[in-house]
C-alpha positions as CSV (number, residue, x, y, z in Angstrom):
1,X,-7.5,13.3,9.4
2,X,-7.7,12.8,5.8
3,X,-10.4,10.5,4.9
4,X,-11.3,9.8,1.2
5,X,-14.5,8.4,-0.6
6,X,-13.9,7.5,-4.6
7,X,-16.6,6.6,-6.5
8,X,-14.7,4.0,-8.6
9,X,-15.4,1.8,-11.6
10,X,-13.4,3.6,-14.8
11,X,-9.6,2.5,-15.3
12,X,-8.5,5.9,-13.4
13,X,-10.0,5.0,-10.4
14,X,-8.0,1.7,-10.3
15,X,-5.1,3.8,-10.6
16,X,-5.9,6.7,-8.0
17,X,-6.4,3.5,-5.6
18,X,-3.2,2.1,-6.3
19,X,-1.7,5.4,-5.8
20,X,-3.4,6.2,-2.4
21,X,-3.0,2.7,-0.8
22,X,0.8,3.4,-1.5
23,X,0.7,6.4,-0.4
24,X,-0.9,5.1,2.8
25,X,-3.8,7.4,2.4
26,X,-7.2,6.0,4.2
27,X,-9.2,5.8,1.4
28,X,-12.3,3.7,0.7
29,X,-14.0,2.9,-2.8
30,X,-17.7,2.4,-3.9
31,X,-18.6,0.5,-7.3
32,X,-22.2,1.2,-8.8
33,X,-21.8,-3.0,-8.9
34,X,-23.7,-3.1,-12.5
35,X,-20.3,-5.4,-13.8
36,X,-20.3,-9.2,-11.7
37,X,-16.3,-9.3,-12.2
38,X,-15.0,-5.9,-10.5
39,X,-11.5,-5.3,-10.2
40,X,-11.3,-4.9,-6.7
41,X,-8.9,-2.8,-5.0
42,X,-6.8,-3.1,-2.2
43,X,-8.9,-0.5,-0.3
44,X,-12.1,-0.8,1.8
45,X,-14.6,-1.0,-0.7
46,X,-18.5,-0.9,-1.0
47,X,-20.9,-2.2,-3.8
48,X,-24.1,-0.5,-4.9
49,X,-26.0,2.4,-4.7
50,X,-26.4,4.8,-1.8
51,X,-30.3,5.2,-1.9
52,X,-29.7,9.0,-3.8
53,X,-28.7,12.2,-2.3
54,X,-29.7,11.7,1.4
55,X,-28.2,7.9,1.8
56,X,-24.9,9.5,0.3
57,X,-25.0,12.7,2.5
58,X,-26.1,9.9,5.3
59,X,-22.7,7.5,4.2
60,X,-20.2,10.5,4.1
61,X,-21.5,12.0,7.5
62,X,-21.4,8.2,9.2
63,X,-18.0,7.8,7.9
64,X,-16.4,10.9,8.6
65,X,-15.5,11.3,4.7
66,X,-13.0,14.6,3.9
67,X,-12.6,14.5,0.2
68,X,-15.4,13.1,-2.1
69,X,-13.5,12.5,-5.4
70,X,-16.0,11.3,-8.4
71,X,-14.2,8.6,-10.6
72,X,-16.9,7.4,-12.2
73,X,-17.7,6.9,-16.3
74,X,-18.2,10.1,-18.5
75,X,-21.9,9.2,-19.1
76,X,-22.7,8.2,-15.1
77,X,-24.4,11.0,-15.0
78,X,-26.7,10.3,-12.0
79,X,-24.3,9.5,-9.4
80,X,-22.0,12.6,-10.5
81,X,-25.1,14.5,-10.2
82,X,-25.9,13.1,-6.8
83,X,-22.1,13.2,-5.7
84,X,-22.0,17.0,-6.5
85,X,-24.7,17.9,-4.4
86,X,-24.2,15.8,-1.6
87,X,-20.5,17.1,-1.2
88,X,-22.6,20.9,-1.0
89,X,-24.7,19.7,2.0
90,X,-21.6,18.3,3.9
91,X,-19.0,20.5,3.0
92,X,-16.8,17.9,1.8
93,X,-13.9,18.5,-0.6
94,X,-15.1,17.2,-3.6
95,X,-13.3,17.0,-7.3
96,X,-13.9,14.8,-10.3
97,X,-11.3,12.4,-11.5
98,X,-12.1,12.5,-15.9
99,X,-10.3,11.7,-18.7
100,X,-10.2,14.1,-21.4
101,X,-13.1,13.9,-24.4
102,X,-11.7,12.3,-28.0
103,X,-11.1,15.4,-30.9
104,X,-12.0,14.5,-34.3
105,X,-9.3,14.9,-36.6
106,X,-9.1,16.6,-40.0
107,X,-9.9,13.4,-42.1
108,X,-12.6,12.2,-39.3
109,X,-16.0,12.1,-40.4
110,X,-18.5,12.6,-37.0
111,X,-21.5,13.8,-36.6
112,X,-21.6,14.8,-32.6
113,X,-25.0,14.4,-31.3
114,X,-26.4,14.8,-27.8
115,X,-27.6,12.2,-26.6
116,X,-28.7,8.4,-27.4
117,X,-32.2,10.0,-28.8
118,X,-30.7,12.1,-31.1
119,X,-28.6,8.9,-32.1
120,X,-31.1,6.8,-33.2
121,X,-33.3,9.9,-35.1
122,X,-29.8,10.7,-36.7
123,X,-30.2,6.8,-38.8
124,X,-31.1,6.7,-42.1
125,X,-34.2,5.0,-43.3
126,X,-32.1,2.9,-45.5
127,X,-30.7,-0.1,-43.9
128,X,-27.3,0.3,-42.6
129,X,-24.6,-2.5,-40.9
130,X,-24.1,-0.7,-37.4
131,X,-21.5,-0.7,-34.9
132,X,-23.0,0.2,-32.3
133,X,-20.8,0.8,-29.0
134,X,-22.5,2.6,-26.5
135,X,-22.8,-0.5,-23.9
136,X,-25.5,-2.5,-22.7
137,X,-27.6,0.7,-21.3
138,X,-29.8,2.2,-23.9
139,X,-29.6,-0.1,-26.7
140,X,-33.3,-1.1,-26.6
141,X,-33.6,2.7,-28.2
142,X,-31.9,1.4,-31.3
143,X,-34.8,-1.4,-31.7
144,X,-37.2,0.4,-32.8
145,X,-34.8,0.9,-35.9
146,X,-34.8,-2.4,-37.5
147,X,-34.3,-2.3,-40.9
148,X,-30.7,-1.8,-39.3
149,X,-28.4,-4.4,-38.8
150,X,-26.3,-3.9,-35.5
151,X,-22.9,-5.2,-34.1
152,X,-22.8,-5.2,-30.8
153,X,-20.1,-5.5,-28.1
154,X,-19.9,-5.8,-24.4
155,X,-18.1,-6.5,-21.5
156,X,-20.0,-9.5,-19.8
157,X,-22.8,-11.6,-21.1
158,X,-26.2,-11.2,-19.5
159,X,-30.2,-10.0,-20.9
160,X,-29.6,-7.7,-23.4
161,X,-32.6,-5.5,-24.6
162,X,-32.5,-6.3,-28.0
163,X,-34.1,-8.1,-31.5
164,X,-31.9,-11.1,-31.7
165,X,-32.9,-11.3,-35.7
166,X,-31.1,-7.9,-36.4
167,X,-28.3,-8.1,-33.8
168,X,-24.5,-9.6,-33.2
169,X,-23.0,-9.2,-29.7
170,X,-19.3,-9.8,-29.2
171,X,-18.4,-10.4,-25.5
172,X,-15.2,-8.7,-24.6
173,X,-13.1,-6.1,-22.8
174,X,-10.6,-3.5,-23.3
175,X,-8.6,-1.9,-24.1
176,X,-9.1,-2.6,-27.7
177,X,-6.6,-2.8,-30.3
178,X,-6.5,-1.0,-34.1
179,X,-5.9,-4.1,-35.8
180,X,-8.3,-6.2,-34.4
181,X,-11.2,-3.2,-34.4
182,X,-10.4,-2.7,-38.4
183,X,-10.4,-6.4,-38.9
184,X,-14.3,-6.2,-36.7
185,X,-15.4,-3.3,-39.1
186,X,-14.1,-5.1,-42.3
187,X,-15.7,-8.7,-41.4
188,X,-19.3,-7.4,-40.4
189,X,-19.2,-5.1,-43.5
190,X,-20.1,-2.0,-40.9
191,X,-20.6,1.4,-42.5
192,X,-21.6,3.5,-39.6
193,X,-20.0,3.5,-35.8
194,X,-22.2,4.9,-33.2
195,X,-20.1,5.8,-30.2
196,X,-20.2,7.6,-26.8
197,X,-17.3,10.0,-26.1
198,X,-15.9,8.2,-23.7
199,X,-12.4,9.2,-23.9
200,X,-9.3,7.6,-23.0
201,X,-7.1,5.4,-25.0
202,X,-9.3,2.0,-24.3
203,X,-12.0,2.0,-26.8
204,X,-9.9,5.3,-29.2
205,X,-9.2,2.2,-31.5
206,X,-12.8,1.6,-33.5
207,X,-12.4,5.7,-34.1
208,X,-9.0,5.1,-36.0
209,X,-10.2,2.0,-37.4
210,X,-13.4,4.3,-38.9
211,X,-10.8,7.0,-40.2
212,X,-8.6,4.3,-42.0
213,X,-11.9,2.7,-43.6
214,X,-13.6,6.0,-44.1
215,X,-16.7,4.8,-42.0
216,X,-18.7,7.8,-40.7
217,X,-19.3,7.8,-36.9
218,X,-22.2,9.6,-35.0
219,X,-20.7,11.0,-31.6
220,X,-23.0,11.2,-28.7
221,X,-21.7,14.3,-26.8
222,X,-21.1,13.2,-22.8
223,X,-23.9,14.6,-20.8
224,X,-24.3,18.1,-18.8
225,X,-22.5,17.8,-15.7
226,X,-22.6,20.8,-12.5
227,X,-19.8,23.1,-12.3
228,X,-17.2,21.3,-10.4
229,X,-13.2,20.7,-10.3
230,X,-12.5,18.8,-12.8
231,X,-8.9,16.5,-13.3
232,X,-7.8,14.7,-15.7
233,X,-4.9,13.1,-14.3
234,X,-3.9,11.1,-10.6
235,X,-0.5,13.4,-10.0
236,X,-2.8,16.5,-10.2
237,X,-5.6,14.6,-8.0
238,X,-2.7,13.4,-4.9
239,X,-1.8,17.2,-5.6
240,X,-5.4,18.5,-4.5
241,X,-5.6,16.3,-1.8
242,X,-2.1,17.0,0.0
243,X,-3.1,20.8,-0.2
């Protein structure tokens, strides 16, 4: 009997669980649990970690999981990691549930980068007014360049690892819109955007905004994943799993 696992916590995992609870698929989701106000599902659900590899080979053994399907955020790189080997040891189906990376566009000015280190060696040594919208992880990085200014903006309030005298934090979630983004850039006077590639149409609206207002943006790439079947929509998921 079909049995599925999601690792949950992006907007396409909300909508894979609607779409399996409909479908009357037993399914169960798990939340990394960093966020206090989850959008639950109506599926069995679990929050936290699995203790690594071995307490998620040990969850999808207990449970009798089939199909291990990896929802999770572009950048969760470690639980993707972990999720990929795990489904090798138990022979579980496994695929990954991703939406598509952003493209710059003729008139875009990027400069892709890496990751978060080659980000911050990437400022200038002239102060700048930053967006800076990675998320809370990994800011403290960006410290150690203060002759910045940086605007920041995430989803729930909580210790941030930061230098209060150079730093703005906006408290809010998406998905964003074009107007209000431009209006962000044009009222903090922000001339560079920092930005993962998240994807998705949620947080595309800062990148537009940046185009319009000719604001440069530093890209950090998404992170080096293992070879693995990769979707990037739910109809092609419900496809893998009813074959």
């Amino acid at each position: 009997m079909t049995n599925i696992l999601i690792l949950g916590g992006t907007t396409e995992a909300r909508k894979l669980c609607l779409q399996v609870n409909k479908r009357k698929i037993r399914s169960m989701v798990s939340y990394a649990g960093r966020l206090r106000s989850l959008e639950i599902q109506p599926l069995p659900s679990r929050i936290g970690g699995f203790g690594g590899i071995t307490g998620m080979v040990d969850f999808i053994q207990q449970q009798r999981i089939t199909h291990l399907i990896d929802a999770t955020h572009p950048f969760a790189q470690k639980i993707s990691v972990n999720a990929s080997k795990a489904a090798k040891i138990t022979g579980v189906r496994f695929a990954t549930l991703e939406r598509p990376e952003w493209v710059p566009r003729s008139d875009d000015n990027w400069t892709r980068v890496k990751n978060v280190t080659q980000a911050v060696n990437s400022l200038n040594k002239t102060p700048e007014r930053i967006f800076l919208a990675i998320g809370k992880q990994n800011i403290g990085q960006f410290m150690t360049q203060d002759q910045h200014f940086y605007l920041l903006r995430v989803v729930e309030e909580g210790q941030l690892d930061i230098s209060q005298s150079i730093c703005h934090v906006i408290y809010s979630k998406g998905p964003f819109q074009f107007e209000e983004d431009k209006e962000i850039l044009l009222n903090y006077k922000i001339n560079k955007v920092i930005a993962k590639n998240s994807g998705g149409n949620g947080a595309w609206a800062k990148i537009d905004a940046a185009r319009v207002l000719k604001i440069p943006v530093v890209m950090i790439d998404r992170p080096k994943m293992p070879k693995r079947v990769i979707f990037t929509t739910v109809e092609e998921v419900l496809s893998w799993i009813s074959h």
